[in-house]
N, C-alpha and C positions, 0 to 999 in steps of 0.2 A: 481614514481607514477604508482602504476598499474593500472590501468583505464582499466576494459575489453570492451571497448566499441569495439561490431561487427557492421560490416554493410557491406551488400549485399542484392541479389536481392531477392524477397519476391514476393512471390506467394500468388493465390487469396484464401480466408480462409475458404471456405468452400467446396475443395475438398478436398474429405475422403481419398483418399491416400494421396496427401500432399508429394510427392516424386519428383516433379519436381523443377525446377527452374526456372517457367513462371514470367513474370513483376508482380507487386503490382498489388492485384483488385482496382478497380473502386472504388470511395466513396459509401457508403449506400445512398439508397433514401433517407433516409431521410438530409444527406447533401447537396445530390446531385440537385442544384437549377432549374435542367435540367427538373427534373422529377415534372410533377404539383401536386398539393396540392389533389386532387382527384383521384390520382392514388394510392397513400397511404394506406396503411393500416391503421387499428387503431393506431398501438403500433409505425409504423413509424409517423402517422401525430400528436401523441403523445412526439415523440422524435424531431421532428422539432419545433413546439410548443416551446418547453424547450430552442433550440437553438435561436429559435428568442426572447426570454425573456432573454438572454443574450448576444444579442448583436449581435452573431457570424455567424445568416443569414440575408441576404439582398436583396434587387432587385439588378442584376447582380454583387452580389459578385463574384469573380472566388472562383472555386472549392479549389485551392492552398489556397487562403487567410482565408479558414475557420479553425483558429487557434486563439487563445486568449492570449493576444486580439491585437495583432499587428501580422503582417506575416510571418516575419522575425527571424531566431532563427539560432542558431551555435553549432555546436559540437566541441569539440576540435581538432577531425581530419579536422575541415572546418575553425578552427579560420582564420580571416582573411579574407577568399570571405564568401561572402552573399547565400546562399545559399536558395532552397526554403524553406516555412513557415512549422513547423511540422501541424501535427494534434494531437489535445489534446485531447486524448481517455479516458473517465470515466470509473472507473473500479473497482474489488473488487476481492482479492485473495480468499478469507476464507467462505465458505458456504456449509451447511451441508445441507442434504436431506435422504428421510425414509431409504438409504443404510446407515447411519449411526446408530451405538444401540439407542441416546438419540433424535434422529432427528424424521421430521414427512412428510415433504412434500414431493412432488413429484419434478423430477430434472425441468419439464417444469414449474410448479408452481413458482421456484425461477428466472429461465430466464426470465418466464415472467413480473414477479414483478420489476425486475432488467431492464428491457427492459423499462418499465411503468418509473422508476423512474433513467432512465437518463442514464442505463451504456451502454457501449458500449464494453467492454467485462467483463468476467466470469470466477470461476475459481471453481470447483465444488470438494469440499475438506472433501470426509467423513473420520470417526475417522476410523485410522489403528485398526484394532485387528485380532485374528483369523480369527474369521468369515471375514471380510471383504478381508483378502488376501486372502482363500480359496474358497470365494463364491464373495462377494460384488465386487471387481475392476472388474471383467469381466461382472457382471449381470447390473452394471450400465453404460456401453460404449454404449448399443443399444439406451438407454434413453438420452444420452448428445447428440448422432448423430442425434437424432430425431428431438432435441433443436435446435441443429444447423438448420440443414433445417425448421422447424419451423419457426425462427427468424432468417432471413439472415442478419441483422443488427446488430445482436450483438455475438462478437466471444466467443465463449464456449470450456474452458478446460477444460480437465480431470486432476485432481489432487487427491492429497491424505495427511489428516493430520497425516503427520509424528510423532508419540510420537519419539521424540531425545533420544534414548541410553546415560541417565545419566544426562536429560535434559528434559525441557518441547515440549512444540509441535512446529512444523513447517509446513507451507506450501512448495509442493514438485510436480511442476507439471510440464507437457510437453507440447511440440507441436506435434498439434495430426498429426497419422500417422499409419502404419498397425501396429506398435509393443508399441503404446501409452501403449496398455492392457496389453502385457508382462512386458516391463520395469517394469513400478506401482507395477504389479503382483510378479516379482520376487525381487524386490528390498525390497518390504513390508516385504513379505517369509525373509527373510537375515538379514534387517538390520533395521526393527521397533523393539523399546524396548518394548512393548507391549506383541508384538507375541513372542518375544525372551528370554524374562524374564530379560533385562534389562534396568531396569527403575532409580535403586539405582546410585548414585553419588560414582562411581569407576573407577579408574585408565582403567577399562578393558571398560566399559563402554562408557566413552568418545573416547576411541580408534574405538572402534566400530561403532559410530557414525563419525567417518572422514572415518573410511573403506566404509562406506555405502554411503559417500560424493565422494569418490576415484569411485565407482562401477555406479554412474549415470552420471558424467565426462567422463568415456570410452564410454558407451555408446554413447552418444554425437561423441568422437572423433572415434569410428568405426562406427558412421552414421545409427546405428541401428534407430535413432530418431535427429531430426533436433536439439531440443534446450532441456534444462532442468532449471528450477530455485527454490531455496529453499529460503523463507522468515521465518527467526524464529518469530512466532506468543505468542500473551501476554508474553514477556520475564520476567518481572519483577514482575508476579503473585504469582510464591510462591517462588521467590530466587532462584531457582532450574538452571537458569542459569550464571554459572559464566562468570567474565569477562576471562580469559584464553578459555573458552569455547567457550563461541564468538567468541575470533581472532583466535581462533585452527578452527573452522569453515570457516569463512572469510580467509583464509591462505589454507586451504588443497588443493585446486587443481589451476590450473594456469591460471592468468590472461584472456590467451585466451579464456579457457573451467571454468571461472567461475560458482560454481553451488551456492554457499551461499550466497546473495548478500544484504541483508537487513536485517531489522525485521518491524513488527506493529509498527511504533510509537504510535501508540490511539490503544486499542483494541477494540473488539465486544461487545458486551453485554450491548451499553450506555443505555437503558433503566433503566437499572437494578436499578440504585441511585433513581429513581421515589420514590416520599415517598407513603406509604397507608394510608387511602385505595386506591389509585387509580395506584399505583404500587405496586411492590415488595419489597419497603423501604429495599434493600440491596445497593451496591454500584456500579456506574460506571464499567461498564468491570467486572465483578464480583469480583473484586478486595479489599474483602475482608476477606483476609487470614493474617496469621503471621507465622514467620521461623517454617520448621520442620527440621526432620533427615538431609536431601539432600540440605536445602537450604546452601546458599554461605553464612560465618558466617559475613563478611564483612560489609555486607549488614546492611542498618539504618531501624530500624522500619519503616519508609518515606513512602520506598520506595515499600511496597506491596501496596498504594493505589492510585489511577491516580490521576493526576493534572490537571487540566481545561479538563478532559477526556483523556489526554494524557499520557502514560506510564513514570512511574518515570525516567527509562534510558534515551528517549528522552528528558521531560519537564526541567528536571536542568542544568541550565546552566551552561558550567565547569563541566557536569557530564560525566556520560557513553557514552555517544554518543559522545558528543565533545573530549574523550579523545581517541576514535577510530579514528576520524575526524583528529586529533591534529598525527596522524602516518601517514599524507598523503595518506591513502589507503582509497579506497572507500567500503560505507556501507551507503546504504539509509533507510529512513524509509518510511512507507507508511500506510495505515489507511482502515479499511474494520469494513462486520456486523458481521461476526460471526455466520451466521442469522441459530438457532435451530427452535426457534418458537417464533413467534411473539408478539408482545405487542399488545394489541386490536383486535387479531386474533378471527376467528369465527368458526374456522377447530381444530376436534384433533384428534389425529393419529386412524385410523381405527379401531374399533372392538376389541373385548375382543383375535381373532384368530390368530390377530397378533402375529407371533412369526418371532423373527427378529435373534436367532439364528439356527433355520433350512433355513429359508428361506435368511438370508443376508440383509432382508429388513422388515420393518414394510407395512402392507397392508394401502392401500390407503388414504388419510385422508377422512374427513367426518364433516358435519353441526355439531356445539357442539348446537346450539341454545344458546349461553353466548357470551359473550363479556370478552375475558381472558386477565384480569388486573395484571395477577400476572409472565409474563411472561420478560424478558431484551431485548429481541434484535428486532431488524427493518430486511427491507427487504433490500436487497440489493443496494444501491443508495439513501435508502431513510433517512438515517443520513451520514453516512462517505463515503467519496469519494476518491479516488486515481487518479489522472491526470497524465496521464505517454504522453510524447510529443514525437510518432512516424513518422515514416516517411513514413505512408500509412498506407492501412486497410488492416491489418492481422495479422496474429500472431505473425509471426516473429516479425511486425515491433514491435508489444507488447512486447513481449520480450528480443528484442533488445534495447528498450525505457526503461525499466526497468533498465534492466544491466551497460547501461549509466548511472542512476541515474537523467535520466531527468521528476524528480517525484514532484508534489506537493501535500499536500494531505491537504481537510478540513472540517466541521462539519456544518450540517445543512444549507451549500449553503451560507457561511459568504460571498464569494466572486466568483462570477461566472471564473473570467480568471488570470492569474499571466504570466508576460513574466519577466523574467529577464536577463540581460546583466551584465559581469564585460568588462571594455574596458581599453586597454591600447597601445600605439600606435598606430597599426596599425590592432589590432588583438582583438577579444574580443571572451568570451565564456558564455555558459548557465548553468543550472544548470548541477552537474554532472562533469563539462565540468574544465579542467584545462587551465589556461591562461600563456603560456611561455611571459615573457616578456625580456628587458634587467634590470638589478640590477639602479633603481633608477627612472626606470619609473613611470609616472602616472597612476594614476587607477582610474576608476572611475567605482561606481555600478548602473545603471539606473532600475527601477524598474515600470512594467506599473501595476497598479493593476484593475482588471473591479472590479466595486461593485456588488451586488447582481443584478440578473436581473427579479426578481420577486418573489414572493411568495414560500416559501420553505412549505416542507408537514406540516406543523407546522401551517402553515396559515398566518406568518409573513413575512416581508423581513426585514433579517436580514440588521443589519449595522454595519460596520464597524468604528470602533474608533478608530487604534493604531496600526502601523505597528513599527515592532523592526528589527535592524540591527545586527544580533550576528557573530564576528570575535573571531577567535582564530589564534595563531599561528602553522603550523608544525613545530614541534620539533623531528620527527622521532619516529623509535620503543621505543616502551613502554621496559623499561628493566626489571618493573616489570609486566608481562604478567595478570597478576590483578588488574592493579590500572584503577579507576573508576572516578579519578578526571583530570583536563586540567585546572590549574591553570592562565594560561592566556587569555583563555575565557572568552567574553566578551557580553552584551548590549551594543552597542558603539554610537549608534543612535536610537531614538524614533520619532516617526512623529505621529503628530496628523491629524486623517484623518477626514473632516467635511463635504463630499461631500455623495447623497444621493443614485447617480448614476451616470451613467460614466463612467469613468476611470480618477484615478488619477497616476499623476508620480511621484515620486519618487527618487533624486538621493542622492547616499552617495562619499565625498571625501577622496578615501583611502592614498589621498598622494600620496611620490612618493615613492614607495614599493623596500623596500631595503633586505626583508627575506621571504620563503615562509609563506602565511597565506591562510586562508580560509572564505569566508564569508557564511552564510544562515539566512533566514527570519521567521519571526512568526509574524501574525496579530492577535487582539483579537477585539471583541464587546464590550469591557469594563468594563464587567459587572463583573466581580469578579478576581480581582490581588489580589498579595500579595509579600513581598521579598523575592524573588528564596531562594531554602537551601545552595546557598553559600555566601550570604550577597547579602547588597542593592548594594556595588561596583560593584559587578557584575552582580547583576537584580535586579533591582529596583519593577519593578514590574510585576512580571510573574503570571503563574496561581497559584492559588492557591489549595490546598491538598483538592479533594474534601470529603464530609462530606459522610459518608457512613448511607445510610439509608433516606438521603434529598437529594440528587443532582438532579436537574432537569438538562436533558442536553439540552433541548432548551435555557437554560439561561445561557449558555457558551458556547461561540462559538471562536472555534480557528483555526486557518489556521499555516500550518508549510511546507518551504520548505526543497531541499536536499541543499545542498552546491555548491560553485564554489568557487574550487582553486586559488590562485595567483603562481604564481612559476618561481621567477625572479633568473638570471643565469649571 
């Protein structure tokens, strides 16, 4: 099992060198119960707000216990003692600003929207091209350091939308630091297909894109920069990533210095399926396209359009994801906005002057006086979320939480908190997390879920109707480096959930576990199932294919965790 899980000591996040190795900072105000309700800022007595609408502040809660929704959680290096409770940091990889050719806002604009609607870090990712590695990655570092002191509460990184050499895009960012700007800068220079001229689906191409995986690994291990991580973003948008491709990713560099470690399970753009006139009546995630040149022939019609907003690789069960899962090696998914420009937005990009290839940036945005209906994406936090469970406020601990796969991620605030456990003897683990046991022990999956804790921006509180238990078993490497199916993949358990608020528990008996397997969870609102595309044996009722041109993504709402191993010896 290679499990990169890092861990050491973590510094406070928002010094701009970032070279030390002082203790974890302090919680943000607004966690922090210490600091009163009047000392606040807007954007923090905004993000406290939110936390006590879920439960997770209190009169003399400690500062430790602010975690969802129980305190206590395990990594596999801790199975066994109790360790303290993480912190459940909201988050969003994928977010575009005017350094982007197609984008418009300014980088504070999204922090601050992203602040407003709950994250607690950022990950600021314009499109690779020319321009942006000769101009954009350095022109936009003054403006994210700005962000950062700006908003000491929410961590902001520098990233960059990788176009993948023979592949679609990926998120590719750092931990900031005096060489955040070089790395970005020369890595873009090297090994974006973009700027390279290679985009086509060839032998030489995909090579170049592990070369370019190989070149941000060193840097890491010569210290030029503390961490690196790549999440490949909309993977199953035009086919253009194959299954081989994936695990040539996931595989190129070591355990230790992993840099490829997930993709989007949902992607960005959920507005988009709004029908008109009051949307852009195109599809979910913009997810709707069909094969061309480069795509993977393999590939089912299905699978260019999301499923309950979810990416076809993640939502089938028995599919791509479970059959990565099913090779014991870790690959998480995670879920963000994508955010170009917003749905209901009232700004559009600056002036007729803008020129975004001299300058690297479109000028400023500006009052449109309209209400722009025809646009897909949200602000950052304020449809899809990412819960990564660290162990402090910083970056590292972000990207540490990450690399474990201690991720949950979900849609329109179905469910404020998820803690999960597998327990077996004397030893239990979380998500991410693998559980050594001995060959016939018991196992058991304890599951706390918080329900919604108030009003999501939609004006509703979602509920929850339906949480699923999906097991598979490891069976080792794939010998055919392209298959996309995990035939023992399973729905093994359905609960029906009827409570309005709260938390409910949840447990599943896995027996007494006599081969390695794997568990992970999905909750839905109820509102639109269907039998997964590998029959009802297998999913009874999962999301279903949404309809392109009508999907409201307020009326589906899904929650998806990562996995935890069993792995009896």
């Amino acid at each position: 099992m290679g499990h990169g899980h890092a861990h050491g000591h973590h510094h406070h996040g928002h010094d701009h060198d970032h070279s030390s190795d002082a203790a974890a900072s302090a919680l943000p105000a607004a966690f922090d119960p210490a600091v009163p309700d009047e000392a606040l800022t807007p954007e923090q007595q905004s993000r406290r707000t939110l936390l006590r609408r879920a439960g997770l502040l209190g009169a003399g809660l400690a500062a430790a216990s602010v975690v969802a929704p129980t305190a206590a959680a395990a990594t596999p290096a801790s199975a066994g003692r109790r360790g303290h409770g993480f912190l459940w940091l909201a988050g969003d990889h994928h977010i575009h600003t005017q350094y982007s050719n197609d984008g418009k806002y300014r980088v504070v604009d999204q922090v601050r929207q992203g602040a407003k609607h709950g994250m607690d870090w950022l990950v600021i990712t314009d499109h690779g091209n020319v321009t942006h590695s000769k101009i954009g990655v350095e022109k936009v570092n003054p403006d994210i350091r700005d962000a950062r002191d700006a908003y000491e509460d929410t961590l902001v990184f520098q990233g960059l939308e990788w176009n993948i050499p023979g592949a679609e895009h990926g998120t590719v960012f750092v931990h900031p630091g005096r060489n955040e700007v070089s790395v970005l800068k020369q890595f873009e220079t090297d090994y974006d297909g973009s700027v390279n001229g290679a985009s086509d689906s060839t032998p030489a191409n995909e090579a170049l894109a592990i070369a370019g995986l190989n070149f941000l690994a060193r840097q890491v291990q010569r210290r030029k920069v503390k961490d690196i991580l790549m999440l490949a973003n909309h993977p199953a948008r035009k086919g253009i990533d194959s299954p081989h491709e994936i695990r040539a990713w996931r595989d190129a560099t070591s355990a230790r210095h992993q840099i490829a470690v997930g993709m989007e399970g949902a992607p960005g753009h959920q507005a988009g399926g709004i029908a008109k006139p009051l949307g852009m009546g195109r599809a979910r995630g913009i997810y709707d396209n069909s094969p061309g040149a480069n795509s993977f022939a393999g590939y089912p019609l299905e699978s260019y359009r999301t499923w309950g907003g979810f990416d076809w690789m993640t939502a089938t069960v028995g599919g791509l994801w479970d059959s990565l899962l099913a090779e014991g090696k870790p690959w998480w998914i995670t879920a963000n906005s994508d955010s170009h420009n917003v749905y209901t937005d009232t700004a559009e990009r600056g002036g007729p002057d803008s020129d975004y290839l001299a300058n690297g940036k479109h000028t400023d945005p500006v009052y449109s006086g309209t209400i722009d209906l025809t646009e897909g994406d949200y602000w950052p936090g304020q449809y899809s979320r990412t819960h990564v469970g660290a162990d402090g406020f910083s970056y590292a601990a972000v990207m540490n939480g990450i690399r474990a796969g201690r991720v949950w991620v979900d849609h329109g605030q179905l469910i404020s908190g998820l803690d999960v456990r597998v327990r077996g003897g004397y030893r239990w683990a979380t998500l991410g997390g693998a559980l050594h046991v001995r060959k016939g022990t018991s196992v058991t999956l304890t599951v706390d879920v918080a329900m919604a804790g108030g009003a999501n921006w939609a004006g509703f509180v979602p509920k929850l109707a339906r949480v699923d238990v999906i097991q598979g078993d490891v069976t080792g490497p794939a010998a055919d480096r392209d298959t996309f199916t995990a035939p023992t993949a399973k729905v093994v358990k359905s609960y029906e959930v009827n409570k309005p608020s709260g938390t409910v528990r949840l447990t599943y008996d896995l027996g007494r576990v006599d081969r390695p397997v794997y568990v992970r969870l999905r909750g839905t609102d109820g509102n639109r199932s269907a039998v997964g595309p590998m029959g009802a044996a297998v999913d009874p009722a999962g999301p279903a294919i949404d309809v392109v041109g009508d999907a409201d993504p307020w009326r589906d709402l899904w929650f998806y965790s990562n996995p935890v191993w069993v792995l009896p010896s």
